[in-house]
C-alpha positions in Angstrom: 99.2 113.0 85.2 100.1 109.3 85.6 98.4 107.6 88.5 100.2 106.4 91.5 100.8 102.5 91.3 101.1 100.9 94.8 102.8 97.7 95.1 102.9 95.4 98.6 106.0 95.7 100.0 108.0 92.8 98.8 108.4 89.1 100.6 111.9 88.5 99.6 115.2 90.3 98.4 118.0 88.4 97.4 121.4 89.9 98.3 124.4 88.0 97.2 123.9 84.5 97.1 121.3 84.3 99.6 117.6 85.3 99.8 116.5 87.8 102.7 112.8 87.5 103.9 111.3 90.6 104.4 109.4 90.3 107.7 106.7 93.3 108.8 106.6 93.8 112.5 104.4 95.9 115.0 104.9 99.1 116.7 105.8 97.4 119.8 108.1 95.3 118.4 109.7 98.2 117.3 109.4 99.7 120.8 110.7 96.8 122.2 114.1 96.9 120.0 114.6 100.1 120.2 114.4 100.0 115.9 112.1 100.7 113.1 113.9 97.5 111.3 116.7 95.2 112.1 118.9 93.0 109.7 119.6 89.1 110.7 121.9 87.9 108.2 122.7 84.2 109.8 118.7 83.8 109.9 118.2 85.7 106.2 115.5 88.1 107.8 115.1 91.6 107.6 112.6 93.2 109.6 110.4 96.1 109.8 107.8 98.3 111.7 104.7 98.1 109.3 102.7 100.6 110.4 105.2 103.2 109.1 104.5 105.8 106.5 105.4 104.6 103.2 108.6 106.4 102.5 110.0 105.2 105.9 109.6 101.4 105.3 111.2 102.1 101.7 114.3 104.1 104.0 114.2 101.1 106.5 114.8 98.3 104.0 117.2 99.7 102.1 119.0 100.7 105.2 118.5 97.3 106.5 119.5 95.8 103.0 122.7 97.4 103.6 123.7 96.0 106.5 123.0 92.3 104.5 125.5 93.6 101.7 128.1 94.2 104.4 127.4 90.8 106.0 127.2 89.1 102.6 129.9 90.8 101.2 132.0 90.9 104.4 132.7 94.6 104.3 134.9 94.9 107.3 134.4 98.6 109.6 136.2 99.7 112.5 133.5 98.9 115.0 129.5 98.6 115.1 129.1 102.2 115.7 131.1 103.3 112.5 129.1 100.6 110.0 125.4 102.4 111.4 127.1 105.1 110.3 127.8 105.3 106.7 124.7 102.0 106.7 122.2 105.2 107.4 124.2 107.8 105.1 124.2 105.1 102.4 120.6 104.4 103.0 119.4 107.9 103.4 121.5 109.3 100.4 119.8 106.1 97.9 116.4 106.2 98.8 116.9 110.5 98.3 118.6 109.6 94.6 115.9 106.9 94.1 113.3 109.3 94.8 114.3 112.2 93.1 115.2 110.2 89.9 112.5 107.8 89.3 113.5 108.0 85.7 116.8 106.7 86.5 115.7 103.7 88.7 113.8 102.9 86.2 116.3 103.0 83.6 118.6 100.8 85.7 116.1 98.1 86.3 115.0 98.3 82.3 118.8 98.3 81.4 120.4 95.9 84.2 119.1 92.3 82.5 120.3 93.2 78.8 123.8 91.9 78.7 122.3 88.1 79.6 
């Protein structure tokens, strides 16, 4: 059985032509907004509650990645409500498919360079 390989959680992602600094926050700052992360896309932040398990950091930047794609990409939605809707399906359907394919993300980052 192959041994579990933990990584730091990342400093930066880059989403479209801008780089995103990944920002770890307390509980209470958490508590205070009301949010386990938050995107800022004119500042290029995105942060999160640190002392969350794991899996639930992964679900929070991804989700929070995907509100930087809409802003980057300027994916237009009805209203706020309706783009934290499909921003948490999204989010919670991915980090599912990443997790129950680990093959397949891995296969995607192996095979996503090759045509430079």
């Amino acid at each position: 059985m192959a041994t579990k390989i933990r990584r730091k959680t990342p400093k930066r992602i880059k989403i479209g032509y801008s780089t995103f600094k990944l920002l770890p926050r307390s509980k209470y700052w958490g508590i205070r907004h009301k949010a386990c992360g938050m995107c800022e896309p004119e500042q290029a932040k995105i942060c999160f509650v640190s002392s969350l398990k794991d899996s639930e950091i992964v679900n929070t930047i991804i989700h929070e990645m995907l509100h930087g794609v809409v802003y980057m990409f300027d994916i237009d939605f009805a209203n706020p409500k309706e783009e934290e809707r499909v921003v948490r399906k999204m989010a919670n359907g991915l980090h599912t498919v990443f997790q129950d394919n680990p093959k397949f993300l891995e296969w995607v980052l192996q095979n996503t360079k090759k045509d430079e």
